[in-house]
PyMOL Python script that loads the backbone (N, CA, C, O; Angstrom):
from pymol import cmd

cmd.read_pdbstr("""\
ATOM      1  N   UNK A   1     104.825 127.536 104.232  1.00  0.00           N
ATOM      2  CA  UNK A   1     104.356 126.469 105.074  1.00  0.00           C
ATOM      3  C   UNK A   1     104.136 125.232 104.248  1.00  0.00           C
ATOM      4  O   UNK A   1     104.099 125.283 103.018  1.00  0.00           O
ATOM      5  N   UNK A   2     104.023 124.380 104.774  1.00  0.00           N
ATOM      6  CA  UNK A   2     103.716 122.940 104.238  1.00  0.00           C
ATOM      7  C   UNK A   2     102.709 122.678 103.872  1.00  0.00           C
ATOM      8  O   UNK A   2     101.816 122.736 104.717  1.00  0.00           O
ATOM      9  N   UNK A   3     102.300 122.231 102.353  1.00  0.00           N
ATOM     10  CA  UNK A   3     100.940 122.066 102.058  1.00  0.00           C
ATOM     11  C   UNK A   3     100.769 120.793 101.505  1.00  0.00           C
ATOM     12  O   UNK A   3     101.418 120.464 100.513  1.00  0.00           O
ATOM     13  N   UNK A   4      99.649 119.742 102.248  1.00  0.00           N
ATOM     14  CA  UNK A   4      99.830 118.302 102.056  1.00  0.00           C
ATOM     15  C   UNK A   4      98.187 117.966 101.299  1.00  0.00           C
ATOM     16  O   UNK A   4      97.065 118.413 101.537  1.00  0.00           O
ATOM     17  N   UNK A   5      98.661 117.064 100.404  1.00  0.00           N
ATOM     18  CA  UNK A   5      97.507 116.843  99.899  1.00  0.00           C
ATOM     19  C   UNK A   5      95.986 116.196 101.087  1.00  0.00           C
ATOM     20  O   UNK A   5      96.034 116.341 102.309  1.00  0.00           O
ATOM     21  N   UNK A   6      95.398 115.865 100.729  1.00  0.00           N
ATOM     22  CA  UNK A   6      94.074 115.383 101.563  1.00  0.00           C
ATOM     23  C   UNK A   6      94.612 113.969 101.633  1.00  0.00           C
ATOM     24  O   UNK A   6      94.363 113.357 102.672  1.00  0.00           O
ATOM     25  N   UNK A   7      95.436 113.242 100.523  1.00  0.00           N
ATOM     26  CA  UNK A   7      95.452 111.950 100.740  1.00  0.00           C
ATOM     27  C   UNK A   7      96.553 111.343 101.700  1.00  0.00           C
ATOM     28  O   UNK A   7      96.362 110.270 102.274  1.00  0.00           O
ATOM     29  N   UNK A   8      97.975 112.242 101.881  1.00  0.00           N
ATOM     30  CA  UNK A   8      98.785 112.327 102.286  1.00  0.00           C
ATOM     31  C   UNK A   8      98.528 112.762 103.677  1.00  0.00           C
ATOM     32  O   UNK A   8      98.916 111.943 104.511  1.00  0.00           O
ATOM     33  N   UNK A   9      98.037 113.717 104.098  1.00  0.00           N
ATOM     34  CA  UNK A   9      97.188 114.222 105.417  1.00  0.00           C
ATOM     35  C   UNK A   9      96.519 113.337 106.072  1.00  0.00           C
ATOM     36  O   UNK A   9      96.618 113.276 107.297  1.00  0.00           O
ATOM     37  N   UNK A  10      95.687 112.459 105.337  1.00  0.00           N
ATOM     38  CA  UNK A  10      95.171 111.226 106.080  1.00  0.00           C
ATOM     39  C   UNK A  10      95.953 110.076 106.371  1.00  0.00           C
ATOM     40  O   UNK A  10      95.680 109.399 107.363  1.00  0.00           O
ATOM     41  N   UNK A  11      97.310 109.648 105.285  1.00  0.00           N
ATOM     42  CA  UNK A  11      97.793 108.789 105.717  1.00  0.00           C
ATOM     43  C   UNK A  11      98.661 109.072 107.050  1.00  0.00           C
ATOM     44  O   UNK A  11      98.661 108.355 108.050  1.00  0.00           O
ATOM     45  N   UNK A  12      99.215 109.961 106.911  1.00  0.00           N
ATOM     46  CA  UNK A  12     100.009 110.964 107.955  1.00  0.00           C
ATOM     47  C   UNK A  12      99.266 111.047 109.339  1.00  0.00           C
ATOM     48  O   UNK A  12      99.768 110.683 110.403  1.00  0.00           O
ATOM     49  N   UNK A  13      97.792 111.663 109.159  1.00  0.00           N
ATOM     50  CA  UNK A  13      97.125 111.055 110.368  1.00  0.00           C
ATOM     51  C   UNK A  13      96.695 109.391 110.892  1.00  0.00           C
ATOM     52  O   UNK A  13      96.340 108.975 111.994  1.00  0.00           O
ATOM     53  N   UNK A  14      96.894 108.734 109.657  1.00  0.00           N
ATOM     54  CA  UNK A  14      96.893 107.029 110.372  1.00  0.00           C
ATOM     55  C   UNK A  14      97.366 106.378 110.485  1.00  0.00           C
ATOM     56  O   UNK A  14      97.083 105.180 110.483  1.00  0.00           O
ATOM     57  N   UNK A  15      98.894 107.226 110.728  1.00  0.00           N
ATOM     58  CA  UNK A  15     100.341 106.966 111.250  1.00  0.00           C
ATOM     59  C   UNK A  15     100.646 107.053 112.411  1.00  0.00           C
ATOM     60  O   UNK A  15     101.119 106.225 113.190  1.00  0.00           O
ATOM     61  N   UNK A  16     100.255 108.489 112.569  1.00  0.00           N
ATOM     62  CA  UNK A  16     100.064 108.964 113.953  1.00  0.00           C
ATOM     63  C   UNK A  16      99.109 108.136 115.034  1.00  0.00           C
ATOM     64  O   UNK A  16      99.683 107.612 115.988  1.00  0.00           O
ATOM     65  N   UNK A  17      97.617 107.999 114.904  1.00  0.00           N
ATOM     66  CA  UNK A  17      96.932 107.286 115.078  1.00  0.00           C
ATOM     67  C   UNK A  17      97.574 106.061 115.819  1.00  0.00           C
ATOM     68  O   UNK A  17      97.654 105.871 117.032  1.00  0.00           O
ATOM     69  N   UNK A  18      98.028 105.250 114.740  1.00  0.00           N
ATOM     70  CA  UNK A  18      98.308 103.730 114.858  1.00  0.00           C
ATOM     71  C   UNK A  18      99.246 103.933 115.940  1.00  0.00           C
ATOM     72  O   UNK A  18      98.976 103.433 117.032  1.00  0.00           O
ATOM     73  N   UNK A  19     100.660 104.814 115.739  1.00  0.00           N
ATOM     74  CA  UNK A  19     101.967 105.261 116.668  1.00  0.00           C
ATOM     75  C   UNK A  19     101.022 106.111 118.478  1.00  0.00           C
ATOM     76  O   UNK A  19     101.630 106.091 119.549  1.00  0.00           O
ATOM     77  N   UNK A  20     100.192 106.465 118.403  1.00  0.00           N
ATOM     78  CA  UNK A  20      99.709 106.552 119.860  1.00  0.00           C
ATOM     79  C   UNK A  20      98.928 105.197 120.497  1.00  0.00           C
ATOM     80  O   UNK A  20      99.056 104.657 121.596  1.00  0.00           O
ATOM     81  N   UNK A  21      97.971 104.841 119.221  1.00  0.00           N
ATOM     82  CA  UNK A  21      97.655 103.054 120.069  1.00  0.00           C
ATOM     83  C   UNK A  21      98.681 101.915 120.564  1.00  0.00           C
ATOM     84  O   UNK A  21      98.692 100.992 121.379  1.00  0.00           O
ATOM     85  N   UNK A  22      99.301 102.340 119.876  1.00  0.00           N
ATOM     86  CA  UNK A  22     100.939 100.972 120.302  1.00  0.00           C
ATOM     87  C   UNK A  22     101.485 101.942 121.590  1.00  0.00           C
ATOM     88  O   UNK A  22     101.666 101.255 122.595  1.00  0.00           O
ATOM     89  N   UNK A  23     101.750 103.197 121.759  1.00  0.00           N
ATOM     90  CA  UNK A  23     102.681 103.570 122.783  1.00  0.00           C
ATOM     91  C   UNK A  23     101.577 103.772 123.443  1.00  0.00           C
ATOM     92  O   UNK A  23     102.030 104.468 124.351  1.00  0.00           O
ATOM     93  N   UNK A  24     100.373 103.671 123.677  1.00  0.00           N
ATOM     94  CA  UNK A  24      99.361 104.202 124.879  1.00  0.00           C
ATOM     95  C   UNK A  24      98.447 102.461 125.413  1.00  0.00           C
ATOM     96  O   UNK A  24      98.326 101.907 126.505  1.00  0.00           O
ATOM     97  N   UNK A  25      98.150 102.234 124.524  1.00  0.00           N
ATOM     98  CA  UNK A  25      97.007 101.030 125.155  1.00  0.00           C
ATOM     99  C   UNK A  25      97.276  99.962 124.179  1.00  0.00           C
ATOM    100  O   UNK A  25      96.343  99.685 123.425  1.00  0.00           O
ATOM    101  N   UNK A  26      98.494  99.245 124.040  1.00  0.00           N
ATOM    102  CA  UNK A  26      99.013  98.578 122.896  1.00  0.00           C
ATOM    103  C   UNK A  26      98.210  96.569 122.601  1.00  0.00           C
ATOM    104  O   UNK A  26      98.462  95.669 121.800  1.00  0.00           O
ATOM    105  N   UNK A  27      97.044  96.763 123.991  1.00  0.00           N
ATOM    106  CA  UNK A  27      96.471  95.706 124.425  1.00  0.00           C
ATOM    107  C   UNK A  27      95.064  95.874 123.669  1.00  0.00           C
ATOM    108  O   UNK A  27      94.189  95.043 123.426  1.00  0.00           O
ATOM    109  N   UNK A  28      95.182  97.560 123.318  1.00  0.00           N
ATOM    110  CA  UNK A  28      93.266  97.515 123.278  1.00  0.00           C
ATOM    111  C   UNK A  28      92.805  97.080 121.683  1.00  0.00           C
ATOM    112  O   UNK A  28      93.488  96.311 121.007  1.00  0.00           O
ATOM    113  N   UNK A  29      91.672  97.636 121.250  1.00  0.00           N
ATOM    114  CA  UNK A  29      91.854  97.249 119.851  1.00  0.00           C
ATOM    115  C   UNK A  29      91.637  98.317 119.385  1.00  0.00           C
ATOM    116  O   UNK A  29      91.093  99.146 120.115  1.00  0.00           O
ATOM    117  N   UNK A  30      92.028  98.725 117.830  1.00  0.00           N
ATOM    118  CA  UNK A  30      92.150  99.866 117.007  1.00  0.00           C
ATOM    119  C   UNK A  30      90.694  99.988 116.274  1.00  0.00           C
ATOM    120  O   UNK A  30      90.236  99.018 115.671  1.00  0.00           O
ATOM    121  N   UNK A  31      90.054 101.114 116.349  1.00  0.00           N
ATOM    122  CA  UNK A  31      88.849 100.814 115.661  1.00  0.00           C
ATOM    123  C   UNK A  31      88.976 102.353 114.510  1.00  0.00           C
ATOM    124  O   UNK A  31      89.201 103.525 114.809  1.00  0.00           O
ATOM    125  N   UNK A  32      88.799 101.906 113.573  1.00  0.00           N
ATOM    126  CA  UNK A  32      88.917 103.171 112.429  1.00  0.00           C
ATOM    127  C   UNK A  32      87.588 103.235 111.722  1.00  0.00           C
ATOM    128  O   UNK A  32      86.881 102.304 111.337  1.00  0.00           O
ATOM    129  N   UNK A  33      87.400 104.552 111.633  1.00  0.00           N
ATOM    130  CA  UNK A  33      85.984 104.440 110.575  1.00  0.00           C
ATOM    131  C   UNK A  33      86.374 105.631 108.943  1.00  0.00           C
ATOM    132  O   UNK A  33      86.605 106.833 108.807  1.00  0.00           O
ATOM    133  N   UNK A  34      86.266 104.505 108.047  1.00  0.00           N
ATOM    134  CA  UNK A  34      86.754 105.529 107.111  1.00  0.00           C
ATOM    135  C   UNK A  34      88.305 106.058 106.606  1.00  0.00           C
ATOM    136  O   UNK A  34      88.754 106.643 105.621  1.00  0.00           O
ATOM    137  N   UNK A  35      88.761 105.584 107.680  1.00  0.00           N
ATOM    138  CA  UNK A  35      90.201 106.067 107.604  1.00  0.00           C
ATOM    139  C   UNK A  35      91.244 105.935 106.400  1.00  0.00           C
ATOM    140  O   UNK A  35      92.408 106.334 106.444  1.00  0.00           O
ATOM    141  N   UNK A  36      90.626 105.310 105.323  1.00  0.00           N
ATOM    142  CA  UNK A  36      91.033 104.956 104.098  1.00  0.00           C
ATOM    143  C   UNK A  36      90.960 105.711 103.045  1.00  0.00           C
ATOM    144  O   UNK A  36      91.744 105.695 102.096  1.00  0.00           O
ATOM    145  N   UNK A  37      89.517 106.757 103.253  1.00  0.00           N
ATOM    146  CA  UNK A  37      88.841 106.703 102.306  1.00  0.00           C
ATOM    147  C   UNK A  37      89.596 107.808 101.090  1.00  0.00           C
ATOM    148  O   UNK A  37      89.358 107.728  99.884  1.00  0.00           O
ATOM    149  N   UNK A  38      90.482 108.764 101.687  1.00  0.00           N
ATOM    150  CA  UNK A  38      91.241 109.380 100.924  1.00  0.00           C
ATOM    151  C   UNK A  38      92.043 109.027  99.811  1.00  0.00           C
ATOM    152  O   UNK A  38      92.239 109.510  98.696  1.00  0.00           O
ATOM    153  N   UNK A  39      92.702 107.419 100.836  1.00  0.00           N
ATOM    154  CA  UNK A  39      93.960 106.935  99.627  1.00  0.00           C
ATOM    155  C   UNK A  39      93.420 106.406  98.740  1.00  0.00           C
ATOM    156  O   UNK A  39      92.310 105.888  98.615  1.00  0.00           O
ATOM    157  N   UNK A  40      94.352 106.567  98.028  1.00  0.00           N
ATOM    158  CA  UNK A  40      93.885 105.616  96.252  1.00  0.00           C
ATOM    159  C   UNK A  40      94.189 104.543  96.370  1.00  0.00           C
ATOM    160  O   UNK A  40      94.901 104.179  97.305  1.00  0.00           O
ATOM    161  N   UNK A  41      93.745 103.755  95.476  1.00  0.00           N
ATOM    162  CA  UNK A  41      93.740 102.520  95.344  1.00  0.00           C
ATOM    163  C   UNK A  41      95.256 101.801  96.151  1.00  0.00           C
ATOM    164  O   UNK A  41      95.447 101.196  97.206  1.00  0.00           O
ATOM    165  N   UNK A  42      95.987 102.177  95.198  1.00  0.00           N
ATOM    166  CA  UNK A  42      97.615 101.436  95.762  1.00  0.00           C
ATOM    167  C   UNK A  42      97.710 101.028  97.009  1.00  0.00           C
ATOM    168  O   UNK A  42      97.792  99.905  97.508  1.00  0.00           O
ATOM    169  N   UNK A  43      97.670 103.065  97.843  1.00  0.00           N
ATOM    170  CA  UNK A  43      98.016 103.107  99.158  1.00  0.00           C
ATOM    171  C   UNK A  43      97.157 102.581  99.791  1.00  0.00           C
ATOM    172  O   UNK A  43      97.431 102.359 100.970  1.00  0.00           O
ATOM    173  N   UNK A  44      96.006 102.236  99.364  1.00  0.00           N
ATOM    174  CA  UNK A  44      94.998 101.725 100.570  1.00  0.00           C
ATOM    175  C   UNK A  44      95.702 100.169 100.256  1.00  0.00           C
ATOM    176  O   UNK A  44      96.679  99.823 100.920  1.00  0.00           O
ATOM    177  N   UNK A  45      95.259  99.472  99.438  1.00  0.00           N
ATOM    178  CA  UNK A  45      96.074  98.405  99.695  1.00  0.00           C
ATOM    179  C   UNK A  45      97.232  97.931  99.941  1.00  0.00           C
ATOM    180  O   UNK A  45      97.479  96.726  99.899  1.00  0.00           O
ATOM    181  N   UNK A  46      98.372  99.151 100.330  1.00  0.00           N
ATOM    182  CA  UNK A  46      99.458  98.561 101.133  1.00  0.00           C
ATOM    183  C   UNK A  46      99.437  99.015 102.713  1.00  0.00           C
ATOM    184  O   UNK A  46     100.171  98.568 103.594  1.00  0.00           O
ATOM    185  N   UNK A  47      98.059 100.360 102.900  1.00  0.00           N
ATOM    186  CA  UNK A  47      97.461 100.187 104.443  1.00  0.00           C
ATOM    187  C   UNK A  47      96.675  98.982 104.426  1.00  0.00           C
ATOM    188  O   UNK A  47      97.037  98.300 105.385  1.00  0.00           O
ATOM    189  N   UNK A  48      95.702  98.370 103.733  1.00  0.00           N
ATOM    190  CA  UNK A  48      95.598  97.109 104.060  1.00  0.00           C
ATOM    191  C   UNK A  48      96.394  96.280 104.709  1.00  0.00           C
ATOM    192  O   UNK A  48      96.485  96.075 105.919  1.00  0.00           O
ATOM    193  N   UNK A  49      97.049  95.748 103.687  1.00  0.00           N
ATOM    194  CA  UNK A  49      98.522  94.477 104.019  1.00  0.00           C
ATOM    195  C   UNK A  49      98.744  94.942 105.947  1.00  0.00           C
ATOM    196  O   UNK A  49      98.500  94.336 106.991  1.00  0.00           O
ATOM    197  N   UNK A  50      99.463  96.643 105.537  1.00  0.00           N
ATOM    198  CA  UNK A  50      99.983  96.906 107.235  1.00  0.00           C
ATOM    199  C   UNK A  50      99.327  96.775 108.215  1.00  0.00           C
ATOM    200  O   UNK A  50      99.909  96.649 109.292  1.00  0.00           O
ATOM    201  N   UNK A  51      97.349  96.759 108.125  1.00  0.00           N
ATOM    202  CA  UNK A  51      96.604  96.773 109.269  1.00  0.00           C
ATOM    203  C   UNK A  51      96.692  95.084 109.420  1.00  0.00           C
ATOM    204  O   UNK A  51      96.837  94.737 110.593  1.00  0.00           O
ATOM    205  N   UNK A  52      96.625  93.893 108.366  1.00  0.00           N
ATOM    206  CA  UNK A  52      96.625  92.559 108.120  1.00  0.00           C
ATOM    207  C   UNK A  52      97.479  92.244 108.997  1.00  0.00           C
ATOM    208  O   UNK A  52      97.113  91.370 109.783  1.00  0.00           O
ATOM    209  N   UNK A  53      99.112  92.916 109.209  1.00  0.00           N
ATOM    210  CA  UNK A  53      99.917  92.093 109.747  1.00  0.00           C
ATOM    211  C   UNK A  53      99.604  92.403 111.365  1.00  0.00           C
ATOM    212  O   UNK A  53      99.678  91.661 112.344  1.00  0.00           O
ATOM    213  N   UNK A  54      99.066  94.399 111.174  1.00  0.00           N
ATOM    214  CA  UNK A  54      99.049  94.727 113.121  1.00  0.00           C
ATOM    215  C   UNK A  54      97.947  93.877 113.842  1.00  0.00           C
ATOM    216  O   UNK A  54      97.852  93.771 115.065  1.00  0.00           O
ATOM    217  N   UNK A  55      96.983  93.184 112.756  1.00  0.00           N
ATOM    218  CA  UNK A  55      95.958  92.117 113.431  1.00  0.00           C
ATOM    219  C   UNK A  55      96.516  91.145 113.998  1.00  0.00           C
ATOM    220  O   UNK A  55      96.057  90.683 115.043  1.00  0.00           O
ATOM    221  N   UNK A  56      97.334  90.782 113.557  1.00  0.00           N
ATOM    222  CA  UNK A  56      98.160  89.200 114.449  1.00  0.00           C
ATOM    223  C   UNK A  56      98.171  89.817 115.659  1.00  0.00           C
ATOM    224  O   UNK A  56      98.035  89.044 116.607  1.00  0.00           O
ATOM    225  N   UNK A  57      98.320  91.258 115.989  1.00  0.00           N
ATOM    226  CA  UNK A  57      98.936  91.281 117.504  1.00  0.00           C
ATOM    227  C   UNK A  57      97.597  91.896 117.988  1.00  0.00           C
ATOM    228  O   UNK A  57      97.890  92.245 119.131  1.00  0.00           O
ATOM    229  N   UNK A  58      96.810  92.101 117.868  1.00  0.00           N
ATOM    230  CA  UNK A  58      95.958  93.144 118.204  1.00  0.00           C
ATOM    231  C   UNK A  58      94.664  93.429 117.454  1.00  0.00           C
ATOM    232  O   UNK A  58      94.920  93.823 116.316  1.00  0.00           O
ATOM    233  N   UNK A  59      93.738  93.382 117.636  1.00  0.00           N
ATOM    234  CA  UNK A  59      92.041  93.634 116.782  1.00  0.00           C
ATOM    235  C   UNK A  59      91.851  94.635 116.420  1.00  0.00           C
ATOM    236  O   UNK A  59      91.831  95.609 117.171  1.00  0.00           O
ATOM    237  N   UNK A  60      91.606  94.710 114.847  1.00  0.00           N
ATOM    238  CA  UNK A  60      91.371  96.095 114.018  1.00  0.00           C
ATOM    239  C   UNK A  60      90.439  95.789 113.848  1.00  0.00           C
ATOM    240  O   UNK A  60      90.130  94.618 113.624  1.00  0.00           O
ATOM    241  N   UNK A  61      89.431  97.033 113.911  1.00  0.00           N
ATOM    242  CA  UNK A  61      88.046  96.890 113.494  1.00  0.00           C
ATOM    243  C   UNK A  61      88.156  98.071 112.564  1.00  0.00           C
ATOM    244  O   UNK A  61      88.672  99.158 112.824  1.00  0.00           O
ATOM    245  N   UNK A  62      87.532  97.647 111.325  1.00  0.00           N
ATOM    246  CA  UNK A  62      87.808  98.909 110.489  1.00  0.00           C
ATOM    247  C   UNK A  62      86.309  98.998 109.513  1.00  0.00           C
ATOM    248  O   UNK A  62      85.822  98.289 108.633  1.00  0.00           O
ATOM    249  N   UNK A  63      85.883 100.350 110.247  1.00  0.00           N
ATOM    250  CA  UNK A  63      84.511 100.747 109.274  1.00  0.00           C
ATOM    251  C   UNK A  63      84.582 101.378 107.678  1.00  0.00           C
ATOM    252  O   UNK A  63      85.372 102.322 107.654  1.00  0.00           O
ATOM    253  N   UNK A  64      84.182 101.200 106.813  1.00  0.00           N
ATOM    254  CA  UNK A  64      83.674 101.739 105.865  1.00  0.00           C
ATOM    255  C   UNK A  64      82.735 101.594 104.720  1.00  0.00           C
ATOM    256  O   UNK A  64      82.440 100.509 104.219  1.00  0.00           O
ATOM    257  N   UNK A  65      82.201 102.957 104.266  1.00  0.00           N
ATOM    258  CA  UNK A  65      81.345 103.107 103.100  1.00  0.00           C
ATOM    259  C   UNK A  65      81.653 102.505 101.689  1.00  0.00           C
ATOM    260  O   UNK A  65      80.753 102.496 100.850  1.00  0.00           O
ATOM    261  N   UNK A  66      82.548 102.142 101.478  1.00  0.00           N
ATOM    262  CA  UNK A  66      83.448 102.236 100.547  1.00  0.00           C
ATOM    263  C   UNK A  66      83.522 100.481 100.139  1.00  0.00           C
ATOM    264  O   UNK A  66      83.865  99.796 101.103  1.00  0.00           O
ATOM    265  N   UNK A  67      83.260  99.746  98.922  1.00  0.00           N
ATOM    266  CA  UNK A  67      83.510  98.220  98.620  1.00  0.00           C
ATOM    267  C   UNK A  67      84.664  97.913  98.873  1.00  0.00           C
ATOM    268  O   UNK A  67      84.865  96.983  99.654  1.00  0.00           O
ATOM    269  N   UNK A  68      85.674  98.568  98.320  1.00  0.00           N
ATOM    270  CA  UNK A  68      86.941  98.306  97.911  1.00  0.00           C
ATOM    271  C   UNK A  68      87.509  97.672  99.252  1.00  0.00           C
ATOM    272  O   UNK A  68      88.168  96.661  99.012  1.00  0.00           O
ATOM    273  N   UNK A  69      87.438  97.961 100.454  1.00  0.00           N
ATOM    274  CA  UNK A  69      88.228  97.316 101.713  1.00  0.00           C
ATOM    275  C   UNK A  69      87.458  96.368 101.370  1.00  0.00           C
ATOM    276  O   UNK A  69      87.820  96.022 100.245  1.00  0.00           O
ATOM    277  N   UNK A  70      86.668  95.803 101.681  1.00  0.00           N
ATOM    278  CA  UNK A  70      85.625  94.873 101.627  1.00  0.00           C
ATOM    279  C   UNK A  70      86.019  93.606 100.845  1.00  0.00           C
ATOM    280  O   UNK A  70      86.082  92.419 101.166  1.00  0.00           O
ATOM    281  N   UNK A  71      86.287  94.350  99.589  1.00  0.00           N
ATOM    282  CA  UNK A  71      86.918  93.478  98.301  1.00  0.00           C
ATOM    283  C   UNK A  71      87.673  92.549  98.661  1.00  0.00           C
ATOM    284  O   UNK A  71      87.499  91.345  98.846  1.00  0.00           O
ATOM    285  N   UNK A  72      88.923  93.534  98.782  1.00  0.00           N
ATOM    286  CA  UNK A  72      90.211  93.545  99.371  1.00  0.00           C
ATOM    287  C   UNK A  72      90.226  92.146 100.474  1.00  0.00           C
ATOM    288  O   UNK A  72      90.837  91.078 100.421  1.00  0.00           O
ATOM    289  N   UNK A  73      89.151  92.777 101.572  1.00  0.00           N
ATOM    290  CA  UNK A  73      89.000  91.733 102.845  1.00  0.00           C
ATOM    291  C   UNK A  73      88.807  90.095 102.376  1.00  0.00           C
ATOM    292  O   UNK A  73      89.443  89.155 102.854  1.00  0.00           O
ATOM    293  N   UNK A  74      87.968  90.025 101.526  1.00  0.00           N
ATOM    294  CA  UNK A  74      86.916  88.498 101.397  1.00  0.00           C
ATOM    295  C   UNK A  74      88.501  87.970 100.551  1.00  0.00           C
ATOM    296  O   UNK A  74      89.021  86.865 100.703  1.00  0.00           O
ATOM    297  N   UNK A  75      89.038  89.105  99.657  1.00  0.00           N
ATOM    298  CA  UNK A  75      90.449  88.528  98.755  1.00  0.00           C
ATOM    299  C   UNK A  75      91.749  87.872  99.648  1.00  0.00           C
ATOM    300  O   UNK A  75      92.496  86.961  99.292  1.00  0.00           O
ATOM    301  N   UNK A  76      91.767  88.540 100.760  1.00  0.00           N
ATOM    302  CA  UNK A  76      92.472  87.629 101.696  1.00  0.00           C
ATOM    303  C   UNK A  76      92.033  86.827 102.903  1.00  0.00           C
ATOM    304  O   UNK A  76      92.678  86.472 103.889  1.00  0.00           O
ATOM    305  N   UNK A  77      90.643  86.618 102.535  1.00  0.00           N
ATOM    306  CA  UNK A  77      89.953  85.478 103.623  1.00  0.00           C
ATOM    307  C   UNK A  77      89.781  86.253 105.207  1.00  0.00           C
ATOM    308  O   UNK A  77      89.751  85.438 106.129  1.00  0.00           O
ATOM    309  N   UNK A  78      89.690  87.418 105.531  1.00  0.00           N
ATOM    310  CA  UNK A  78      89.288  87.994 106.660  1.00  0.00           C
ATOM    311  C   UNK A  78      88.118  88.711 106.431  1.00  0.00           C
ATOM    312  O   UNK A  78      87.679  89.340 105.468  1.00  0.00           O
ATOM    313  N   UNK A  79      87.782  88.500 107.383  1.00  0.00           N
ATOM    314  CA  UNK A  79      85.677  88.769 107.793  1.00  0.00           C
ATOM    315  C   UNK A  79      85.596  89.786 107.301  1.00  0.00           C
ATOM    316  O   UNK A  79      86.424  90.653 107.023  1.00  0.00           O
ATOM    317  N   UNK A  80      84.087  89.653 107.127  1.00  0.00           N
ATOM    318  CA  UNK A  80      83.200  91.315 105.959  1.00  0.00           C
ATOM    319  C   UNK A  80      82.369  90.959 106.969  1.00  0.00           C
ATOM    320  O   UNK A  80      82.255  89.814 107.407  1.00  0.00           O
ATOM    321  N   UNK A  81      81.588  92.245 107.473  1.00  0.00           N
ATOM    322  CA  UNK A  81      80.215  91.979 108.417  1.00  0.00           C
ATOM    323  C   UNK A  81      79.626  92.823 107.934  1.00  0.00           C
ATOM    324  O   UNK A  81      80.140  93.812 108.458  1.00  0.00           O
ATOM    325  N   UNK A  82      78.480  93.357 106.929  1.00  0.00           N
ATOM    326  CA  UNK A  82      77.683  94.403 106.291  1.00  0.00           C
ATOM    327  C   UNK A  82      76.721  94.845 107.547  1.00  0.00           C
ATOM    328  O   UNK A  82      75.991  93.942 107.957  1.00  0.00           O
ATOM    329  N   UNK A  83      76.658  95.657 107.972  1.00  0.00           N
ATOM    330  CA  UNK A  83      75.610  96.551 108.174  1.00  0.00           C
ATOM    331  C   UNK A  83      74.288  97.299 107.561  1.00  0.00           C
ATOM    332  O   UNK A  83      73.651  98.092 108.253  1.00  0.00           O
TER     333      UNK A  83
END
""", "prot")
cmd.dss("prot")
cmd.show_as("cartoon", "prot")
cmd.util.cbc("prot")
cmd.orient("prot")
């Protein structure tokens, strides 16, 4: 059987994810909590970039524990709201 790492498993699930919000409610907005927190550095910042561009069409709200999105966020001038 197929055995996928934890980091690969998550991206794989926020593929899927993203591919049912576009074919189901492609109007609503995407809200993720955490959904990063697996990938490493790289991959999270080229899921960054990809959630950056699905914002033009559509509102990502994306939660996490974690600085690094955060970083990332203020580095390309889109909102940080701390809790």
């Amino acid at each position: 059987w197929l055995a996928l790492s934890t980091g690969t498993a998550e991206q794989l699930y926020l593929a899927v994810r993203l591919a049912v919000c576009a074919l189901t409610v492609p109007e609503a907005p995407v809200v993720l909590d955490d959904a990063l927190a697996a990938f490493d550095d790289e991959r999270c910042a080229l899921a960054l970039d990809f959630l950056k561009n699905t914002a033009r069409d559509r509102q990502i709200l994306l939660f996490s524990c974690h600085g690094r999105e955060a970083r990332w966020a203020r580095e390309h001038d889109i909102s940080v709201i701390y809790l």
